[in-house]
Phi, psi and omega in degrees: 000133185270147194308321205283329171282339160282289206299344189276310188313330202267353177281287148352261181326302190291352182256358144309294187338277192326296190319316197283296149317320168298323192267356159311277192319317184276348160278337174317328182282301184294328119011295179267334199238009161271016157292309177293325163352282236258012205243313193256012122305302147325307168280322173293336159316300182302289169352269172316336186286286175343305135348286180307315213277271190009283210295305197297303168313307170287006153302292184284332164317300189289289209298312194282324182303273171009299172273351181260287161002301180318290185322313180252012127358258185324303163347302175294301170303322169194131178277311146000278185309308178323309205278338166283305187262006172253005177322163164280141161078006185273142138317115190205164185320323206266348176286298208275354162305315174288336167283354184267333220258001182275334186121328183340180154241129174308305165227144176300145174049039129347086185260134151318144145288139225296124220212076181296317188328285161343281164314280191325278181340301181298292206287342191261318184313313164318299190297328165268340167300347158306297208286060185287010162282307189265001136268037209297329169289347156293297219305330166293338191278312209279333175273340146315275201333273160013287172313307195294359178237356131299351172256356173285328165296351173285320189265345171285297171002291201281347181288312240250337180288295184308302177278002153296320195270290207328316164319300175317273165352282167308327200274352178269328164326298170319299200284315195285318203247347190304343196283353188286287181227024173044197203274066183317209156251325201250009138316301211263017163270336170303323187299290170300302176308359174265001165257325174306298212282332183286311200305326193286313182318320193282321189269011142293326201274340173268347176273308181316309194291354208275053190300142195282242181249318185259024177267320211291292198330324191278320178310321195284297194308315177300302193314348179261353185267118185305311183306299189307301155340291168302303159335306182293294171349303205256338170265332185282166147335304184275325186301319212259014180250309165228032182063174178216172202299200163249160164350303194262015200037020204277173206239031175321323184284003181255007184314118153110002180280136170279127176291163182281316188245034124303307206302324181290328174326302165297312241253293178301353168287329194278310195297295150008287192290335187315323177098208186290332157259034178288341196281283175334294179317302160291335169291334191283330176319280203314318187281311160329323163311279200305332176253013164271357208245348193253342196239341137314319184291323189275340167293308199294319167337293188296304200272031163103008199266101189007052182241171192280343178291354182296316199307341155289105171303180198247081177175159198283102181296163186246077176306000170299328196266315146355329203255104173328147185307339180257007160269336175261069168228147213272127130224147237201175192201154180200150196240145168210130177287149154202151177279203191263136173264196175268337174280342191234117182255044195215134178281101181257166199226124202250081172299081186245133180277133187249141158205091163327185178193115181248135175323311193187162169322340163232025168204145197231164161213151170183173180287189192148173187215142126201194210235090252242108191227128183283143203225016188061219183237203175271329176305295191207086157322079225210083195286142176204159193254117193248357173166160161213179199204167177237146184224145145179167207201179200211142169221100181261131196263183211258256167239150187014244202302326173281129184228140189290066239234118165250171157202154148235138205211103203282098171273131168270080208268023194230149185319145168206155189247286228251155184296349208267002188252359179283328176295033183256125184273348183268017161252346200228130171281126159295122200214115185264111214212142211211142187173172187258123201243152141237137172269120192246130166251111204228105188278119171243183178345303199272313213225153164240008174203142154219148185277094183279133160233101162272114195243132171226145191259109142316315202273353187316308212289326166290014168271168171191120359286196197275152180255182172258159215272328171258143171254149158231078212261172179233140181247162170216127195239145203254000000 
């Protein structure tokens, strides 16, 4: 055997060897790590279900009050109408609150819509309830997960069901009763809550999509598994959506189909046959198309019609009420230097922990604390707890980066050892504080913004001895 057909065989071989090890490696790994896997899907799931059905009820809640409101309006105003949108077996907010709270399906044979995140999850939970040689002790867990994310699709179903009729629903209300009773409040609370309710939706759904460490981890490892690989082919969502290849790998299910470039061959034959301003010609076509499809869109607009652009009202949303409580809260940190006074013969340093809440888009409030730690001179270094403090504060913005910023705030300035010295309440100054913040955003590791504040203290002058009437702080927000 000649060397070079020895040295390829023997190259061969090690990189089967290598293939192989890898996938050695990645089930060992995937082995160890689907208990926690399978543990913080199960809670983002329970989580995300939960959200929905939650979210969705207090909706049809407010929307059904609401509609009743309508209902006895109308009454008064043309009964007629009642007896058209209120029929029996006529659908309304309030039908369908009783069918989420029976357990119902909002509409029969509903399918969710097509979700990869969603797929990718399913079909890899599916793939481990197969292997029950290398998991055997997983498999029950993995086959819960599994249940909870068929009642979850049950429950995207009933959301996603719910905000097509709302769309309706509002738009037969709008149409039946404005010549009636006019631009009523509970027309245009129905209005907004059917955009607060699309919008929350989107944003469940991107915290739902959003995976965690040991999701990306088990995902890079199935994806090295050939088996799993094949699985997803023949099991996810999108295969049983647009079939998938057989077994034997031939494309029976795809016979007849026009290929992407059969379509272009045609399109360039027809341009082709065209003669020479055949090109000019389809492009001016396409664009005549495009403001014919824009100005059909400003029709369905005006006169009321089903599009997806309806779901913007016509008022300024407070996108804060879209967010789950723990997004909108602020939390933050902020440093302010002072030099040695007659209370403090120490160079000190003012830390403060911060945490918001924001109101609305433009404006936050919120507590804090901080803590004033004495640094001594350049001389002699010397750390001592030189003060501590209570906060809250307010922030409205201006224009873009500028905000109007208040607060109020009980400093404690005088040196201390022990916590029992803090209780004299006639040690701690009251500091009334009014001032201008700019927000710069500027993201590292840690922090996404930072914060300047020139703060002027009403209150300097009732200390004794008088503090200084500005502050200057610099913030960081996390």
């Amino acid at each position: 055997m000649s060397v070079p057909r020895l040295s390829f065989l023997i190259l061969l071989f090690l990189s089967l060897c290598y293939c192989q090890a890898q996938i050695d490696s990645a089930f060992n790994k995937i082995q160890i790590l689907p208990t926690k896997y399978l543990s913080q899907v199960d809670s983002k799931v329970e989580k995300y279900s939960s959200r929905l059905t939650s979210k969705t009820e207090k909706t049809l809640t407010k929307l059904s009050r609401w509609e009743e409101k309508i209902h006895s309006l109308l009454l008064k105003a043309s009964p007629e109408t009642v007896n058209r949108i209120f029929a029996p077996g006529q659908p309304t907010f309030s039908t369908l609150l009783q069918k989420l709270k029976q357990g119902e399906a909002i509409e029969q044979n509903y399918k969710a819509n097509y979700d990869s995140y969603r797929d990718k999850l399913n079909t890899g939970i599916k793939y481990i309830t197969t292997q029950k040689e290398s998991f055997s002790d997983k498999t029950h867990q993995a086959e819960k997960v599994k249940e909870q994310l068929n009642s979850l699709d049950q429950d995207i179903a009933n959301s996603e069901a719910t905000e097509n009729f709302i769309k309706e629903r509002k738009k037969q209300l709008f149409d039946a009763s404005l010549k009636y009773i006019g631009n009523s409040k509970y027309l245009n609370k129905i209005n907004k809550e059917a955009y607060y309710y699309a919008e929350t939706l989107k944003n469940y759904k991107e915290i739902f999509a959003d995976p965690s460490k040991a999701e990306k981890v088990v995902t890079d490892i199935l994806n090295k598994i050939p088996a799993f690989q094949k699985f997803f082919k023949q099991n996810s969502a999108l295969a049983s959506l647009f079939g998938s290849p057989t077994v034997d790998g031939s494309v029976a299910s795809l016979a007849g189909l026009q290929t992407r470039s059969s379509i272009n061959a045609l399109i360039q034959n027809r341009i082709a046959a065209g003669g020479p301003n055949a090109i000019a010609q389809f492009q001016q076509n396409m664009q005549d198309a495009q403001s014919q499809l824009i100005a059909l869109k400003d029709k369905v607009l005006k006169a009321g019609g089903s599009s997806s652009d309806l779901n913007i009202p016509d008022f300024k949303p407070n996108m804060q009420k879209t967010k789950t409580f723990k997004q909108r809260l602020e939390k933050g940190t902020n440093l302010q230097f002072a030099k040695p006074t007659s209370l403090t013969s120490t160079t000190t340093a003012d830390i403060g922990f911060s945490l918001g809440y924001k109101l609305n888009d433009k404006s936050v409030i919120g507590i804090g604390i901080s803590y004033k730690l004495g640094m001594g001179s350049i001389q002699h270094i010397k750390f001592s707890h030189e003060g501590i403090g209570l906060r809250s504060y307010i922030d409205w913005q201006l224009k873009k980066q500028f905000y109007l910023s208040g607060g109020y705030e009980l400093n404690h300035n005088e040196s201390f050892k022990k916590i029992s010295q803090l209780k004299d309440v006639s040690d701690w100054k009251p500091a009334g504080l009014i001032g201008i913040s700019k927000k710069i955003k500027i993201k590292t590791k840690f922090t996404k913004e930072t914060k300047l504040q020139l703060l002027y203290d009403m209150l300097y002058k009732t200390h004794n001895p008088v503090t200084q009437q500005w502050l200057f702080r610099v913030g960081y927000g996390f």
